[in-house]
ZAKE-312914 format. One record per residue: residue in one letter; x, y, z of N, C-alpha, C in turn. Coordinates in steps of 0.02 Angstrom, whole numbers, padded with zeros to 5 digits, always signed. Atoms other than C-alpha are relative to their C-alpha. Layout:
REM residues N
AXYZXYZXYZ;...
***
This chain:
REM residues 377
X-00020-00067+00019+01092-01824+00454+00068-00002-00034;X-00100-00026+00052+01262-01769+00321+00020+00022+00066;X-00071-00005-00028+01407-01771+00418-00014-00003+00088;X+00024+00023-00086+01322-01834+00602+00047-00035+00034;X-00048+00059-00025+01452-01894+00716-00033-00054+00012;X-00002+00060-00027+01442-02058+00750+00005-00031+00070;X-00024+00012-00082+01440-02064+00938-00008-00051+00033;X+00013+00066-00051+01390-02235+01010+00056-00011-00051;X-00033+00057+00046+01517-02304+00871+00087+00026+00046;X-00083-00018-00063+01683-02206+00963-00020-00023+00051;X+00019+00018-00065+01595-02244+01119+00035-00088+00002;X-00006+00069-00011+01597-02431+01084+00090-00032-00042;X-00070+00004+00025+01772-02418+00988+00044+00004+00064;X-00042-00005-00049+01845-02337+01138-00001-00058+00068;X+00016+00042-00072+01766-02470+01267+00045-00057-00021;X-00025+00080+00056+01849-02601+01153+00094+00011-00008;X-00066-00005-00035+02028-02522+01203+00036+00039-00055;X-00036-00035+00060+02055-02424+01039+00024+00088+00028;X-00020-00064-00014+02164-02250+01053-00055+00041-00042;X+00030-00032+00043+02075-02087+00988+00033+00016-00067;X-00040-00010+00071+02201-02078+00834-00035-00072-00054;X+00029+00059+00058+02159-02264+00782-00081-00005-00015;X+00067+00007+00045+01979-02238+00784+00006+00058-00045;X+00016-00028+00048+01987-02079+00687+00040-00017-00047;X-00024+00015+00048+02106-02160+00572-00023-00061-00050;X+00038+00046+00040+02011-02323+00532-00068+00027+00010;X+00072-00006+00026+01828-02245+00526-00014+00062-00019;X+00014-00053+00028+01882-02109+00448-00043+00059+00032;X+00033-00076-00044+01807-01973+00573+00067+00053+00014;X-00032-00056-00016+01891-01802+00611+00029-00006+00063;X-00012+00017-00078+02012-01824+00771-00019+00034+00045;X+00049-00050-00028+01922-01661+00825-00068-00028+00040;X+00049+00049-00029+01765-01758+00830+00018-00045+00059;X-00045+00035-00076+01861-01895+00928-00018+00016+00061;X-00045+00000-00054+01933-01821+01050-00074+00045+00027;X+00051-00041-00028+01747-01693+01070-00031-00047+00028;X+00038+00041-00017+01657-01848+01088+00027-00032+00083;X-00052+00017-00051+01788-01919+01223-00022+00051+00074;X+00004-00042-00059+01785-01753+01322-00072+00021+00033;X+00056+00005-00014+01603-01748+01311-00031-00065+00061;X+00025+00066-00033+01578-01937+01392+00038+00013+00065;X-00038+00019-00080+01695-01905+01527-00024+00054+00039;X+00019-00072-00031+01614-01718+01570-00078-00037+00035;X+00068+00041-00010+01440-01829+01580+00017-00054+00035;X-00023+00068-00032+01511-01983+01659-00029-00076-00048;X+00045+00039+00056+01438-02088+01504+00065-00040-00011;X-00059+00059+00030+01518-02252+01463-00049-00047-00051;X+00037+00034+00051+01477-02365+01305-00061-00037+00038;X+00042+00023-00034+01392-02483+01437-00065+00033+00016;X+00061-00061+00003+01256-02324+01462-00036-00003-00044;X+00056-00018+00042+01198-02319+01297+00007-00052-00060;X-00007+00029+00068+01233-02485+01197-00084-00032-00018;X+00053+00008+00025+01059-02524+01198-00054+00057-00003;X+00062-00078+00022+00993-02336+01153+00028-00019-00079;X+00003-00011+00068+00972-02297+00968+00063+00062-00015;X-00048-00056+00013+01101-02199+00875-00017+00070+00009;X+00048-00072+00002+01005-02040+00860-00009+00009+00066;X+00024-00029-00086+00940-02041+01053+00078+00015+00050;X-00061-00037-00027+01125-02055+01098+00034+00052-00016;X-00033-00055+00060+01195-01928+00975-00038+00055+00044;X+00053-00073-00023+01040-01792+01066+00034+00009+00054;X-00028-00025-00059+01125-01848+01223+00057+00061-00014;X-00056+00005-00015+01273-01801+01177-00016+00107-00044;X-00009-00041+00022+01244-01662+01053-00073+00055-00018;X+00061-00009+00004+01065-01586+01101-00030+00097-00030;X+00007-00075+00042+01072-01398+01034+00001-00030-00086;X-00011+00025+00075+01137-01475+00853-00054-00040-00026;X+00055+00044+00049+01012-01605+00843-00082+00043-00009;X+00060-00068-00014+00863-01455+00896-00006+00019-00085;X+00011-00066+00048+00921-01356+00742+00010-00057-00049;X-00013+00040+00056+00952-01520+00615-00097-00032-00009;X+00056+00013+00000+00784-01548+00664-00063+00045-00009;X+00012-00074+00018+00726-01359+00634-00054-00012-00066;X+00036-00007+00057+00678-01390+00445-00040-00051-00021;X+00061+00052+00030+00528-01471+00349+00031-00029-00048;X-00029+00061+00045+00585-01620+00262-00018+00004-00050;X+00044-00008+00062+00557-01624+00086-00016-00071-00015;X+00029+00041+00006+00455-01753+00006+00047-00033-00060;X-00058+00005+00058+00605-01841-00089-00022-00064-00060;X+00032+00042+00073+00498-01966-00179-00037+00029-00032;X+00028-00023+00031+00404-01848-00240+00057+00039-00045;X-00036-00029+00012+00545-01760-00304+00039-00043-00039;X-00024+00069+00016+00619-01931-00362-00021+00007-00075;X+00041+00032+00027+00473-01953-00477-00008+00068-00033;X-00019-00062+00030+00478-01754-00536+00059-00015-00032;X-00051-00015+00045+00641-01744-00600-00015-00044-00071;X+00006+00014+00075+00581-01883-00733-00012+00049-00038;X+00050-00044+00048+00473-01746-00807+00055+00041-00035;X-00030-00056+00038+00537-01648-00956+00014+00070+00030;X-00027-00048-00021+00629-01497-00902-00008+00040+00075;X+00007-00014-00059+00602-01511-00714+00085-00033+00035;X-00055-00010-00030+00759-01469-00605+00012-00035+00067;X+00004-00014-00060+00820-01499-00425+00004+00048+00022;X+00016-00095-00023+00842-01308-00410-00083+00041-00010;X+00061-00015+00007+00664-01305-00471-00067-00009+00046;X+00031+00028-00049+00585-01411-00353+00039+00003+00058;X-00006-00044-00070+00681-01335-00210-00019+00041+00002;X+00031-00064+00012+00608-01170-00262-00071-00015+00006;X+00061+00020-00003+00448-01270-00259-00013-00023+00083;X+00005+00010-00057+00485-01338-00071+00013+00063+00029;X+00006-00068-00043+00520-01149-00014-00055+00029-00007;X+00085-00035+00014+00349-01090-00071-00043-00057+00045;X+00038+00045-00056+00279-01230+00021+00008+00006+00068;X-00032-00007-00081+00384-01213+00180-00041+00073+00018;X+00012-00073-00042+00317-01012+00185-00051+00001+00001;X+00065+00016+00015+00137-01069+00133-00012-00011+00054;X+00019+00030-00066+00152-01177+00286+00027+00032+00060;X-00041-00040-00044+00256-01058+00397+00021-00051+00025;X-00059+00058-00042+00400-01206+00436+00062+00045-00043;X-00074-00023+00020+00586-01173+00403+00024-00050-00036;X-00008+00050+00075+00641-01232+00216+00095-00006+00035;X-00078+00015-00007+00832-01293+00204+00032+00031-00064;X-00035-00032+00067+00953-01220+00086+00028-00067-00038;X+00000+00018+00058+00990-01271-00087+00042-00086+00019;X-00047+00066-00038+01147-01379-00030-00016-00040+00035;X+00029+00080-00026+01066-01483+00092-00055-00031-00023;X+00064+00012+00031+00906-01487-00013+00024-00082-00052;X-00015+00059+00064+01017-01591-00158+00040-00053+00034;X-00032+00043-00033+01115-01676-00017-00040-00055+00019;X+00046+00044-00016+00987-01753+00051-00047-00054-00046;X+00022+00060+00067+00913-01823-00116+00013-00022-00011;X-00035+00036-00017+01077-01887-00121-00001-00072+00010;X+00002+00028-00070+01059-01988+00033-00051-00064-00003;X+00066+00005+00016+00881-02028-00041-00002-00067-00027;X-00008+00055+00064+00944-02115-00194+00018-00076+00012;X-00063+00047-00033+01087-02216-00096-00047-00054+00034;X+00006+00031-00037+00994-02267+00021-00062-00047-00029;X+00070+00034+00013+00815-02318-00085+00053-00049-00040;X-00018+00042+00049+00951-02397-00226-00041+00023-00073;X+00049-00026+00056+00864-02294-00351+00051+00037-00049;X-00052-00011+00038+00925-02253-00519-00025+00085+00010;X+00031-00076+00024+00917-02061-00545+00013+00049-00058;X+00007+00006+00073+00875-02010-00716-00003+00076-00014;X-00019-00083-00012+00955-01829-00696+00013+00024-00104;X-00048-00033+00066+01059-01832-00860-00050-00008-00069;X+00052+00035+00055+00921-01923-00968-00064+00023+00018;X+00061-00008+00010+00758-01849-00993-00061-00063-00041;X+00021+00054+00032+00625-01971-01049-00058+00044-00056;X+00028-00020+00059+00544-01925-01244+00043+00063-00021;X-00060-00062+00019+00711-01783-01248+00038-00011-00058;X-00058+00010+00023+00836-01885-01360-00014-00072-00021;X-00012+00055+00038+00847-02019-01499+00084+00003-00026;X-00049+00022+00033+01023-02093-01527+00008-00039-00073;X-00026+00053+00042+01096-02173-01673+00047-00012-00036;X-00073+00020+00034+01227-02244-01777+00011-00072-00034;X-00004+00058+00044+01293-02388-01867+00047-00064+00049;X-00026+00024-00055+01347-02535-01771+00078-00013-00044;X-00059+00012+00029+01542-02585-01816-00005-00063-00037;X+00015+00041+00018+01530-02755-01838-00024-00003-00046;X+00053-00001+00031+01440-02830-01976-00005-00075-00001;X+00047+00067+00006+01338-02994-02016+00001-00019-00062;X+00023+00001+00080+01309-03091-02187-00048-00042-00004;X+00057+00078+00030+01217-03217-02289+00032-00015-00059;X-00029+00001+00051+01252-03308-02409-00065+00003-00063;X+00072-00011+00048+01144-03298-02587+00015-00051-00024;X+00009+00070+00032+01114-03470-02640-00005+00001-00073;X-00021-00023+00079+01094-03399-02826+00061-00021-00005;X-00070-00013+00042+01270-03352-02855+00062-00015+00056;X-00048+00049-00055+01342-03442-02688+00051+00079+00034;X-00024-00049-00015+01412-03261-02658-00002+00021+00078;X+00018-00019-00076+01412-03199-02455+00003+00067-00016;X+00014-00049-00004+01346-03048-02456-00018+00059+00092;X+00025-00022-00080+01369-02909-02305-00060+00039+00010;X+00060-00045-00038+01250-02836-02181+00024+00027+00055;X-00004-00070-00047+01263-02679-02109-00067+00014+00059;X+00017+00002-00028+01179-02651-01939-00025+00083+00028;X+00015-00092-00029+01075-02466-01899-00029-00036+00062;X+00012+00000-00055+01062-02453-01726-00039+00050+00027;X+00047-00050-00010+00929-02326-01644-00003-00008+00085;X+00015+00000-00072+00917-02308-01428-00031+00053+00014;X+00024-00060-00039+00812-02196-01318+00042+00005+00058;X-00039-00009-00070+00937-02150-01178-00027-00015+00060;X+00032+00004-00070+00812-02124-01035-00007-00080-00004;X-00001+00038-00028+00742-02286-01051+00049-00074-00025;X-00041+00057+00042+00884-02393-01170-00036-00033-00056;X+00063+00032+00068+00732-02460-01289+00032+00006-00046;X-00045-00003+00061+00835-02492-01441-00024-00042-00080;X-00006+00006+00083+00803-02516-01634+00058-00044-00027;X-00064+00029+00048+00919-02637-01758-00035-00011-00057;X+00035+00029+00044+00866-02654-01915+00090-00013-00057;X-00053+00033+00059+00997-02758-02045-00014+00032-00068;X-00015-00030+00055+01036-02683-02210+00056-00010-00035;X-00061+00029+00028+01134-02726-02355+00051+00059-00028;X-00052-00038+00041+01226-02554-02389-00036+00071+00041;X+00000-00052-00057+01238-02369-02285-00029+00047-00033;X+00019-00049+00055+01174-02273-02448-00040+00043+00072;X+00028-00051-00023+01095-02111-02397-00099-00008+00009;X+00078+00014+00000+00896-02172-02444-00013-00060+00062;X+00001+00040-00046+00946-02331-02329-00012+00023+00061;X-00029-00036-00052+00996-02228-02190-00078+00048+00020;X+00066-00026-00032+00835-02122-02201-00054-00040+00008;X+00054+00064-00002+00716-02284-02223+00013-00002+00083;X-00006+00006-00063+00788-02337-02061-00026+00029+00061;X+00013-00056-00052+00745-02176-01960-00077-00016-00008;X+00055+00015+00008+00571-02202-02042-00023-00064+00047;X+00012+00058-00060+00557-02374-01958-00001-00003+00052;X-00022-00001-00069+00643-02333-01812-00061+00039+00014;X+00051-00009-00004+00491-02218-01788-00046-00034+00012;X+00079+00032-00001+00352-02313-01811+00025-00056+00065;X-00019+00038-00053+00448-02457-01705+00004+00035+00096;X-00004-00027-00063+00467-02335-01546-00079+00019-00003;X+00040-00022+00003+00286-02266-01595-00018+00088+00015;X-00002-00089-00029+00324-02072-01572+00079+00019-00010;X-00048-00052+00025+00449-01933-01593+00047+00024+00067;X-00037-00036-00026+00582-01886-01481+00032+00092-00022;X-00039-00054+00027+00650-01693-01474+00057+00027-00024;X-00059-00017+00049+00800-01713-01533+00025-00070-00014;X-00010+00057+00033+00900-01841-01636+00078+00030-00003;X-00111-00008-00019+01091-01865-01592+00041-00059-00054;X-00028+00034+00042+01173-01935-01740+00074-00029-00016;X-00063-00014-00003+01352-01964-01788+00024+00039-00055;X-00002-00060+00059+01455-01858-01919-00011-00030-00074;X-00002+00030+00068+01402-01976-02061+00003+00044-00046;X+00006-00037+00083+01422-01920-02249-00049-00006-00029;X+00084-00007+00053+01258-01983-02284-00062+00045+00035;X+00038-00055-00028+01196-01852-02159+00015+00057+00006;X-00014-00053-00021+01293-01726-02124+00039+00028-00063;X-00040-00025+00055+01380-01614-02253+00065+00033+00039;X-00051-00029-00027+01487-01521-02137-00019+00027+00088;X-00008-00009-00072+01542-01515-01955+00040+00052+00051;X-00068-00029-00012+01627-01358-01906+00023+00002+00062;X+00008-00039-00061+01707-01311-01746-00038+00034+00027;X+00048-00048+00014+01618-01156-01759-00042+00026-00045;X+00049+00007+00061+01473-01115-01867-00040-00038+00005;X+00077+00044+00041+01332-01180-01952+00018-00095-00012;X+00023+00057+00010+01311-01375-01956-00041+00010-00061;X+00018+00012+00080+01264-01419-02142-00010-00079+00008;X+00034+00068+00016+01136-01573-02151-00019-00011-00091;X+00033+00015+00075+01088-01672-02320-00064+00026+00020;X+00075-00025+00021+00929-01592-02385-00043-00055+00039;X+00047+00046-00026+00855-01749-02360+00009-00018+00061;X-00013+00010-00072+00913-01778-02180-00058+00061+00032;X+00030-00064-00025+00851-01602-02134-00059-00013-00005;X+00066+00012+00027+00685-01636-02219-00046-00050+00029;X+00010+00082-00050+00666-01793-02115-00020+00036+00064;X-00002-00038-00041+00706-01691-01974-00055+00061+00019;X+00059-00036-00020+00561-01560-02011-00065-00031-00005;X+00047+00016+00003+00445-01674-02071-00031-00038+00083;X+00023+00010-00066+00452-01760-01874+00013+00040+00047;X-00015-00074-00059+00474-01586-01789+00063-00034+00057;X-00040+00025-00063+00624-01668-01714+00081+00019-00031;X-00060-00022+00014+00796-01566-01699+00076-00044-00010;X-00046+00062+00001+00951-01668-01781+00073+00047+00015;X-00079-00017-00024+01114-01640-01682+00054-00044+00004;X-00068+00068+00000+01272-01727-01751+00017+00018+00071;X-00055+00013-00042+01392-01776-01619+00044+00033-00005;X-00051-00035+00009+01547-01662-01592+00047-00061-00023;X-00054+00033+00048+01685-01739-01717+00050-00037+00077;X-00044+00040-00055+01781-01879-01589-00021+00008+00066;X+00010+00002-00087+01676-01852-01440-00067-00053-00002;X+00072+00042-00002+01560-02022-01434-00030-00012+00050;X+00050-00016-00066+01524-01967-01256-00055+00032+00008;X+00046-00034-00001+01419-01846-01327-00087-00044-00033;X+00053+00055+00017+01290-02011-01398+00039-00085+00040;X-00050+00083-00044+01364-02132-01241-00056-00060+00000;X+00006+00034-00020+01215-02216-01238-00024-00044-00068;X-00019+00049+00063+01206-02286-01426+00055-00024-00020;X-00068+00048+00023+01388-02320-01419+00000-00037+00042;X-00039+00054-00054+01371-02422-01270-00070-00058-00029;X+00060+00062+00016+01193-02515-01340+00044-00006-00075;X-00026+00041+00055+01295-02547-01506+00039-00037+00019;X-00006+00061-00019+01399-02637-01411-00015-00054+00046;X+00075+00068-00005+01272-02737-01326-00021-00046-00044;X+00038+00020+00057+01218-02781-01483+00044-00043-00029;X-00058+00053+00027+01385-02849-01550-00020-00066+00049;X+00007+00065-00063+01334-02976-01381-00042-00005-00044;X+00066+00029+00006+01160-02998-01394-00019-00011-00071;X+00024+00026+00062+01136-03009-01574+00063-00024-00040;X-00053+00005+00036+01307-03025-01682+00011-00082+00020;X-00024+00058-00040+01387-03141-01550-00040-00075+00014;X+00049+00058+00002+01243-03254-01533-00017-00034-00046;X+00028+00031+00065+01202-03286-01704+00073-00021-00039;X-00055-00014+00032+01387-03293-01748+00005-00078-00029;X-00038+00046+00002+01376-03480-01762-00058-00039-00069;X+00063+00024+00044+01202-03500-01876+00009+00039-00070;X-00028-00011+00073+01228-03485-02080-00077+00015-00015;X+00058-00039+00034+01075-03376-02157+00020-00013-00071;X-00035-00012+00091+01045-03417-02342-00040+00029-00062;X+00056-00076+00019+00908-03250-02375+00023+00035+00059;X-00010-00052-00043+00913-03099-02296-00065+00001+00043;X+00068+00009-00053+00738-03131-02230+00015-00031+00079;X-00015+00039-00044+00801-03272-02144+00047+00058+00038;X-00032-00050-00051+00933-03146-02060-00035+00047+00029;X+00066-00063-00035+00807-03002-02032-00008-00037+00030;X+00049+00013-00056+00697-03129-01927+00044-00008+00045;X-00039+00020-00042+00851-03189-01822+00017+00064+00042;X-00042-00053-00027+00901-03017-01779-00065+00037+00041;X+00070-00034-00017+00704-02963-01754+00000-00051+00077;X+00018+00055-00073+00698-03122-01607+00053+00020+00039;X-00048-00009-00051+00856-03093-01540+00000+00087+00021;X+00008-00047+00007+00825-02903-01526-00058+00027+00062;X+00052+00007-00045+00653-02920-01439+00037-00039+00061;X-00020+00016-00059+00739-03028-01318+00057+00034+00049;X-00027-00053-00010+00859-02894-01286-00024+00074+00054;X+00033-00058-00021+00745-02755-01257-00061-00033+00064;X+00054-00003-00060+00639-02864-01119+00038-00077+00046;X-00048+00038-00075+00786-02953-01029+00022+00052+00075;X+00012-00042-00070+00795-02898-00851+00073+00059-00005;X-00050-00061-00005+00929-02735-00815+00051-00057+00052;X-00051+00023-00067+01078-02800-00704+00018+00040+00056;X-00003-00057-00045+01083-02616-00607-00061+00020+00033;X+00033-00051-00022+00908-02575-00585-00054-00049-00010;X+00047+00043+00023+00733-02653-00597-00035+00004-00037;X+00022+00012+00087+00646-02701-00753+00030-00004-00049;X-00040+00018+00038+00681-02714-00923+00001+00071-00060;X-00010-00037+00049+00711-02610-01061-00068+00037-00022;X+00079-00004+00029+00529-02633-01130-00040+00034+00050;X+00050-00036-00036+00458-02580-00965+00015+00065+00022;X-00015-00068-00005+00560-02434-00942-00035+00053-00068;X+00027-00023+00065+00502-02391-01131-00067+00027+00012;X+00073-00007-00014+00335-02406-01079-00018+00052+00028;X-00001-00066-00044+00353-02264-00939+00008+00047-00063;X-00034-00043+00044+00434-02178-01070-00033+00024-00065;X+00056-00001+00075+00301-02177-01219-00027+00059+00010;X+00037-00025+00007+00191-02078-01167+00028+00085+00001;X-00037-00069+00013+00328-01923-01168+00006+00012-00098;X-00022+00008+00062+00358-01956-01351-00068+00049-00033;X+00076-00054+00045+00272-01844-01481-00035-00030-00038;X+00064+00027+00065+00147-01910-01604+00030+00002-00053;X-00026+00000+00075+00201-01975-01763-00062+00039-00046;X+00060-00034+00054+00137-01871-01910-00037-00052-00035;X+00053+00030+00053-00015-01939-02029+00031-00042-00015;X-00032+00031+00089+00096-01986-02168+00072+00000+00008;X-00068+00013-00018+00271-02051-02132+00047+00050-00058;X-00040-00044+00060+00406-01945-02231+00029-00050-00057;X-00030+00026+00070+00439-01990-02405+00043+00018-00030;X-00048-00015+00017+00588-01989-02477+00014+00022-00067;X+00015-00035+00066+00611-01866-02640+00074+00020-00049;X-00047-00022+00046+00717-01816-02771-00009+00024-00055;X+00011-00053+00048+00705-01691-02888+00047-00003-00069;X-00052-00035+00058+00746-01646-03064-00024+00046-00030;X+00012-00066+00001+00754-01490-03136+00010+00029-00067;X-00001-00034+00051+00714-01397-03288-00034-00050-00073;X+00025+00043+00039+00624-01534-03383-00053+00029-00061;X+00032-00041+00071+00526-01464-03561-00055-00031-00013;X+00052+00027+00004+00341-01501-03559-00015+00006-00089;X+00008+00005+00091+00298-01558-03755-00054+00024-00015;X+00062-00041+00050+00180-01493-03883-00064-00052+00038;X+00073+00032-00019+00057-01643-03819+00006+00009+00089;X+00025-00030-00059+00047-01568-03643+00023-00067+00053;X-00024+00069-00052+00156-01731-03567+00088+00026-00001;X-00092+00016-00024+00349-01732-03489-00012-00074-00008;X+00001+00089-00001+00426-01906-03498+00064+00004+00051;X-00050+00003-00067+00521-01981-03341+00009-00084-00004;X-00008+00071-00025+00591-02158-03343-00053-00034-00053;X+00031+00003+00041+00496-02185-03522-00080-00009+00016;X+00050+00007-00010+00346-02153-03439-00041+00075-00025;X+00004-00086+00035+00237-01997-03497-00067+00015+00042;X+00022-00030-00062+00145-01875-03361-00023+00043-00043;X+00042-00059+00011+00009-01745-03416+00011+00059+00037;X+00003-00087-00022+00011-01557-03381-00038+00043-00013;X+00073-00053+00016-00127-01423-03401+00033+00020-00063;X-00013-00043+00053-00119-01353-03581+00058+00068+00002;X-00005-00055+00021-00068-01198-03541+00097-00009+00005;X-00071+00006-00033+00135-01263-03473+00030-00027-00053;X-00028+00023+00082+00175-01316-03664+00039+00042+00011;X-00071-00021+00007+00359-01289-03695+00029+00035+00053;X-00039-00013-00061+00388-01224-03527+00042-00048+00046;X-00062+00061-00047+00521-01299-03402-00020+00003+00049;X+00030+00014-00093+00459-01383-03226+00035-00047+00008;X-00041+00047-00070+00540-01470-03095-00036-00063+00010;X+00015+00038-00016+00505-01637-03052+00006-00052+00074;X-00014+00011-00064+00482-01717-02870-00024-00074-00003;X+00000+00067+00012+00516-01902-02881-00002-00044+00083;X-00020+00033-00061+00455-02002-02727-00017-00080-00027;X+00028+00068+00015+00426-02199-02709-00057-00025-00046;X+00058+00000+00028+00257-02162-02758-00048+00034-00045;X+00045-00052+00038+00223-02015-02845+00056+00038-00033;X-00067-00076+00033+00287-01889-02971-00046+00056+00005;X+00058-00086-00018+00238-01715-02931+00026+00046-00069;X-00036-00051+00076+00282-01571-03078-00035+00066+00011;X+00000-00078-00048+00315-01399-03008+00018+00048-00079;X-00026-00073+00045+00309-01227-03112+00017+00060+00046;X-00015-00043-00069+00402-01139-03008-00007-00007+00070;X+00032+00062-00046+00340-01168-02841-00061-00019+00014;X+00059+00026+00007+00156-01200-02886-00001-00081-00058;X+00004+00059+00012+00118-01383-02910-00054-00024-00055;
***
C-alpha cells in the first residue's frame, strides 16, 4: 500500500538498539510514525521476537487493523490491463479510471479515487520495470531533421571528395528510424526523402514534427499562421498527415529525433569513420547495413529492439496512398501556337484545337506534363 508504515522494520530496528530519532532519520519514516508504532508495541506487549517470522502485511493488520480494513475496502484495478490501454491512440489514465468506476458500480464494489487510481499504476510500472508509453502514442508522430554531421566520398573521376548530407526520420513511440544519405538539402531532396521515409516505415503517421527549415517552412511566428512551402504542404495533404514545425529553439519539442540523430553520429558516422567510399552507392549501402543493425540491436532500458517495438507499432500507422506524391512545378501563362502545341524544354505537347493562342499553365512532374486552362486540365 502508498505510504504503509513499515512496522516489523522499526520493530526490528528498535530490537537492534536503535533510538526512535535514528530510525526515523535513516529510513526516512515520519517520527510520528516512530514513536505510534513504539507506543503501539508496548500497549500490546509485542516485541520484534513476536513477529520476525510473520509477513509484513499480517504484522502491519496487527498493528494497524481498522486502516488495513479500509485499504482493503476497494476493487483493485486491473493495471495490466490498463498498462496495455494507454498504448492505444487517445486513451487516458483519467479515462480508464472513469472506465474502472463504471465497472466498480456495475459490480456494486467500492472504486478508489483518481489519485490513488494513478498512484497505484505508479507502483505498477516500478515494480513490473515497465516502460510507460504515456508521452508517446504509437502511429501519433513522425520526427525529422537533418543530422549535423556529415559523411563523404570521394569521385574517382575528378579525385574531388564530395559531401553527404544525412535526413534522419524516427517514430517516437517505438524509435524505428529512417537515414537516407544525400548529396545536398535542396527543397525536391528534402521532399524525396519524406517520400522514402514512407514507404520505408510502410504507413502514415498523424502528424509530422519537423524543424524550422527554409526548405520547409516559410515562416515561424510566435503568434499566427505557420507558412509551409507549397510543396511541403502538398506533401502533407497528399499523406493526410498534419506538418508541425518545432517551436524556433525548443528541440525538446522533436526530443526524440534529436536524440536518434545522435545515435546515428555513433552507429553510423562513427563506425564508418575509418572506411574510404569511392561512389555514393558504395556509401548508401554502408549506411543501409549499418542502419538495419541499428534499428534491431537490443534497447539498453527496456526489452526488444527497435524493429520489434516498430512492429507493435505498424499496425497504428495509416495506409499509404495508391500513388506516392509527386513532386510538381508549375509554369504559368505559356501561349498555345497556331499548330495546337506549347513547347517545354524543346519538346512540343498537343492541345485540343479550340486553346489556340490562349495562355495555360503548366504542371511539371518527374513524369508528366499536365496543361491547365484555368483550372480545367
Amino acid at each position: 500500500m502508498a505510504n504503509k508504515i513499515n512496522v516489523k522494520l522499526i520493530l526490528e530496528l528498535r530490537a537492534a538498539g536503535l533510538s526512535r530519532n535514528t530510525i526515523a532519520t535513516t529510513r526516512h519514516i515520519s517520527g510520528h510514525s516512530v514513536s505510534d508504532v513504539i507506543h503501539i508495541a508496548d500497549e500490546k506487549s509485542i516485541a520484534y521476537s513476536d513477529v520476525k517470522d510473520l509477513s509484513e502485511g499480517t504484522v502491519y493488520r496487527m498493528f494497524y487493523p481498522d486502516k488495513f480494513a479500509v485499504e482493503h475496502l476497494y476493487a483493485l484495478p486491473d493495471y495490466e490491463y490498463v498498462h496495455k490501454e494507454l498504448k492505444r491512440v487517445g486513451v487516458t489514465l483519467k479515462l480508464l479510471w472513469q472506465e474502472y468506476q463504471d465497472k466498480c458500480r456495475a459490480e456494486d464494489s467500492i472504486s478508489m479515487g483518481y489519485t490513488k487510481f494513478c498512484r497505484g499504476y505508479s507502483e505498477y510500472t516500478i515494480a513490473n520495470k515497465l516502460t510507460n508509453h504515456i508521452d508517446h502514442k504509437p502511429g501519433v508522430v513522425t520526427e525529422v531533421d537533418w543530422s549535423g554531421p556529415t559523411m563523404s566520398y570521394m569521385d574517382t573521376s575528378t579525385g574531388e571528395v564530395v559531401t553527404v548530407y544525412l535526413f534522419v526520420g524516427t517514430l517516437p513511440y517505438s524509435q524505428y528510424s529512417y537515414v537516407e544519405p544525400v548529396t545536398d538539402m535542396k527543397m525536391d531532396t528534402f521532399l524525396r526523402c519524406h517520400i522514402r521515409m514512407y514507404e520505408y516505415f510502410g504507413g502514415v503517421t498523424t502528424r509530422l514534427v519537423c524543424d524550422n527549415l527554409k526548405t520547409g517552412v516559410v515562416s515561424h511566428p510566435k503568434e499566427g499562421e505557420i507558412v509551409l512551402t507549397a510543396n511541403y504542404e502538398a506533401l502533407g495533404e497528399h499523406y493526410m498527415t498534419a506538418i508541425m514545425p518545432a517551436g524556433v529553439r525548443k528541440p525538446k519539442q522533436k526530443a526524440s529525433v534529436e536524440g536518434t540523430v545522435g545515435k546515428i553520429a555513433t552507429a553510423i558516422i562513427a563506425k564508418l569513420r575509418n572506411e574510404v567510399f569511392y561512389s555514393f552507392q558504395d556509401l548508401d549501402a554502408a549506411v543501409a547495413k549499418k542502419l538495419y543493425e541499428f534499428n534491431h540491436e537490443k534497447f539498453q532500458k527496456r526489452d526488444g529492439t527497435r524493429y520489434s517495438a516498430y512492429m507493435d507499432e505498424k499496425s497504428s500507422l495509416h495506409e499509404l496512398p495508391a500513388v506516392p506524391y509527386e513532386i510538381a512545378a508549375w509554369i504559368y501563362g505559356r501561349k498555345v501556337n497556331i499548330d495546337y502545341h506549347i513547347v517545354f524544354e524543346h519538346n512540343r505537347y498537343s492541345c485540343p484545337y479550340q486553346y489556340v493562342n490562349k495562355k495555360v499553365d503548366l504542371r511539371i512532374t518527374d513524369t508528366t506534363v499536365e496543361i491547365y486552362y484555368g483550372e480545367q486540365r
